[in-house]
C-alpha positions, 0 to 999 in steps of 0.5 A, a space after each residue: 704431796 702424794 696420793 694415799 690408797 682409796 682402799 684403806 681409812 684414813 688416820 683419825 683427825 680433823 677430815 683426814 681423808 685425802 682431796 681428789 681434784 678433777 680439774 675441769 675447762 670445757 668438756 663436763 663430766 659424764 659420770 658420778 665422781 664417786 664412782 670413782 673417789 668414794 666419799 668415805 675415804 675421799 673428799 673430791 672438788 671440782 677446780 674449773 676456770 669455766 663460768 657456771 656452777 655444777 651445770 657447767 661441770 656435769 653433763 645432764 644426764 650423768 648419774 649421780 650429784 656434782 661435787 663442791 666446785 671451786 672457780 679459779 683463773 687457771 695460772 692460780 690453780 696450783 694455790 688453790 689445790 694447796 689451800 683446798 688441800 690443806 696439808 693433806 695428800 691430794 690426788 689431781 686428775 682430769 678427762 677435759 680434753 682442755 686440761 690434760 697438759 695443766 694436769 700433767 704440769 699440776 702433777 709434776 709440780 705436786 710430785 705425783 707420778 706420771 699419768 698422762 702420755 708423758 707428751 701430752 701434745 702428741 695426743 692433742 695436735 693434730 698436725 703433731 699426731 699425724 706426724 708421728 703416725 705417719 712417720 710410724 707407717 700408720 695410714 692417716 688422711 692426707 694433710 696441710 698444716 697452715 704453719 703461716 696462718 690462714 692464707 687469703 682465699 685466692 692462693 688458699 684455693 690453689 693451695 688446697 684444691 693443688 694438695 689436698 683437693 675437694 672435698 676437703 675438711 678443715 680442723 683446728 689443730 687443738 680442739 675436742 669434740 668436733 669444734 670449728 671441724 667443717 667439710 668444704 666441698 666446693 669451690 665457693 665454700 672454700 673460698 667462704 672459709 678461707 675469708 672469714 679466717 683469714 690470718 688466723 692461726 692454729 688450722 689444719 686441712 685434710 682429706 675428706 674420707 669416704 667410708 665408715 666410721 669407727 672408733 677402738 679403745 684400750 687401758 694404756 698401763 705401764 706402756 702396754 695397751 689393754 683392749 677395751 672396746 671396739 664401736 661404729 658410729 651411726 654417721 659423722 659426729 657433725 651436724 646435730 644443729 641442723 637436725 643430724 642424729 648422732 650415735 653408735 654401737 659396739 662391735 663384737 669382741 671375735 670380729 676381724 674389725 675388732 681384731 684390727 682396731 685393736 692392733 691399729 691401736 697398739 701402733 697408734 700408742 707406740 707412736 704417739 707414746 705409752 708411758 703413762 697410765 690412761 685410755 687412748 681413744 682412736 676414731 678410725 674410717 674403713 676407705 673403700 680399699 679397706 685400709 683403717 685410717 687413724 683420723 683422731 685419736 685421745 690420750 683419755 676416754 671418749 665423750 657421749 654414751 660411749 664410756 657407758 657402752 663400754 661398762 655395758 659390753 666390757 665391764 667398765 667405764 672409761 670414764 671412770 677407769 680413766 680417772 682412777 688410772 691417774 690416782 693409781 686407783 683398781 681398775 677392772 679388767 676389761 671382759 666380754 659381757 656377751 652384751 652389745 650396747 649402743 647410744 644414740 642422740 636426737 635432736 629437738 629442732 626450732 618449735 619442737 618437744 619430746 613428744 614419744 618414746 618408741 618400743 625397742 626389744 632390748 633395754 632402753 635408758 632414755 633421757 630428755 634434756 631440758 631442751 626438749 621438756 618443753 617447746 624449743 626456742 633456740 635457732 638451731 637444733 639442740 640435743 634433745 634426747 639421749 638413749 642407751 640401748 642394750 641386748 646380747 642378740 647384735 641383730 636385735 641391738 641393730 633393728 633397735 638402734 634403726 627404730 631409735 635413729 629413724 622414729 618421731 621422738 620430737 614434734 611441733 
């Protein structure tokens, strides 16, 4: 099967329309898949092995309704795309971090043309990414790859306290989205962790960077990345569960900071792989020396507000060109706007709801979650709100972003 172009109609019969197929696992779309696929010329499903229905598949707040959703264990998938497809030509396509290597495989097997990093585990292995980063001369934190599993707490200690040191950060060598990454900085806490994982596979620890946090994006085309968007994070993207506001702003296109990023980023895709045509997602932290040091990267658009930031700053979302860079779809060329945007996402704790939103000079688009429309009644915090903020002034957007990071959304 093989793709056929959004752009022109399709022949007359029976729905001739091609199928896109967004697969899906565990990271929910954030925007509207007819954004990208418009429906007059495509019909889209979603295929996911997750439990739940749209819920699942869509994030809260993305714009737009969820396509049909089909469920299927995941070693069934490529019979389930041929019997949704029908005959027709199908596009496969995916921005869950989970599926990027059953997609490439799906691709691969449909005859589609390569889309994704051409070895999808240099962007998805931790241990691997760092490998080759620092094989390349680009600065990563120090790391210690339990190859043999987790070893018992006794000479795990005097492993890590000799390698690495304290405080330390622990990772799983393939997860997304901060899952099971914990900071251990002492001795006793190490020792906690170590315990209760004991024997257990797939773990990685690094160094604990002390600096500020960032991240840069590009369009990865025909193995030249196009720079995006540069951002910096309110804080470390941990913690929301006890009550830590996450969040980040964008940086202007002119600054040395951005002009940096983006040429740590071409490094970072030359060495872990430009073939293909996707987003690459770098989080990097400026030390103390001032070094940029690559801490995670991604072979496909980032998470929380910040495929939205880049529509606002850059002309276009991430998300959304992620998707059509797979199906050889037009993607827009980045620009500068003029505008800065940024997100920030408040937690609702035990006992709490949404009680206010505060005035900010710039644009506001806010959004309360079901977890904060009425008393919460988890054991933890939740995500409770989420805001955009934007304004062509980078001094406003900041006092903006301040006000939104530091005001009483959320009350008993």
């Amino acid at each position: 099967m093989t793709s056929s172009p959004a752009h022109h109609r399709p022949s007359e019969g029976p729905d001739p329309r091609p199928l896109a197929v967004l697969l899906h696992s565990r990271q929910p779309l954030t925007t509207d898949p007819a954004a990208t696929f418009d429906p007059a010329y495509w019909e889209t499903v979603v295929l996911t092995d997750a439990d739940g229905g749209a819920d699942a598949v869509m994030r809260e707040d993305a714009p737009g309704g969820a396509p049909a959703v089909h469920r299927a264990p995941r070693d069934t998938w490529a019979a389930e795309i041929r019997r949704l497809a029908g005959g027709r030509a199908v596009q496969i396509v995916t921005n869950d971090e989970y599926c990027l290597i059953s997609c490439a495989d799906l691709r691969a097997e449909f005859g589609l043309p390569v889309r994704h990093p051409a070895r999808p585990a240099h962007y998805i292995d931790k241990v691997l990414m760092k490998e080759r980063l620092a094989a390349a001369g680009v600065r990563v934190p120090r790391f210690l790859a339990l190859t043999e599993g987790v070893p018992e707490p006794g000479a795990g200690l005097a492993l890590v306290t000799g390698t690495i040191g304290l405080p330390a950060v622990v990772k799983p060598r393939r997860e997304a989205n901060s899952r099971g990454v914990a900071i251990l900085r002492t001795e006793p806490e190490l020792r906690d962790w170590l315990a209760g994982h004991r024997g257990e596979q797939g773990w990685q620890v690094e160094e604990f960077l002390d600096g500020t946090f960032h991240h840069v994006n590009s369009l990865v085309r025909d193995g030249v990345p196009t720079p995006v968007q540069t951002g910096t994070y309110l804080g470390p993207l941990l913690d929301l569960p006890d009550g830590r506001r996450l969040g980040g702003w964008t940086v202007p296109y002119d600054s040395e900071l951005s002009c940096r990023a983006h040429e740590l980023n071409r490094a970072v895709v030359a060495a872990l792989g430009a073939e293909g045509a996707f987003v690459v997602h770098t989080e990097f932290a400026v030390n103390g020396d001032g070094e940029l040091v690559v801490v995670e990267v991604a072979g496909r658009a980032p998470g929380a507000l910040v495929s939205e930031l880049a529509r606002l700053h850059a002309g276009l979302n991430l998300e959304e060109a992620n998707l059509a860079l797979q199906a050889d779809l037009p993607v827009p060329e980045p620009h500068p706007t003029g505008v800065q945007a940024a997100w920030v996402w408040i937690p609702v704790m035990p006992g709490e709801r949404y009680r206010h939103t505060p005035e900010t000079t710039g644009k506001q688009l806010v959004h309360v979650r079901r977890a904060a429309r009425r008393t919460h009644t988890g054991t933890s915090g939740a995500l409770g709100v989420s805001v955009l903020l934007w304004h062509t002034d980078p001094d406003v957007l900041a006092a903006d972003v301040r006000t939104a990071a530091t005001a009483a959304w959320c009350g008993a």
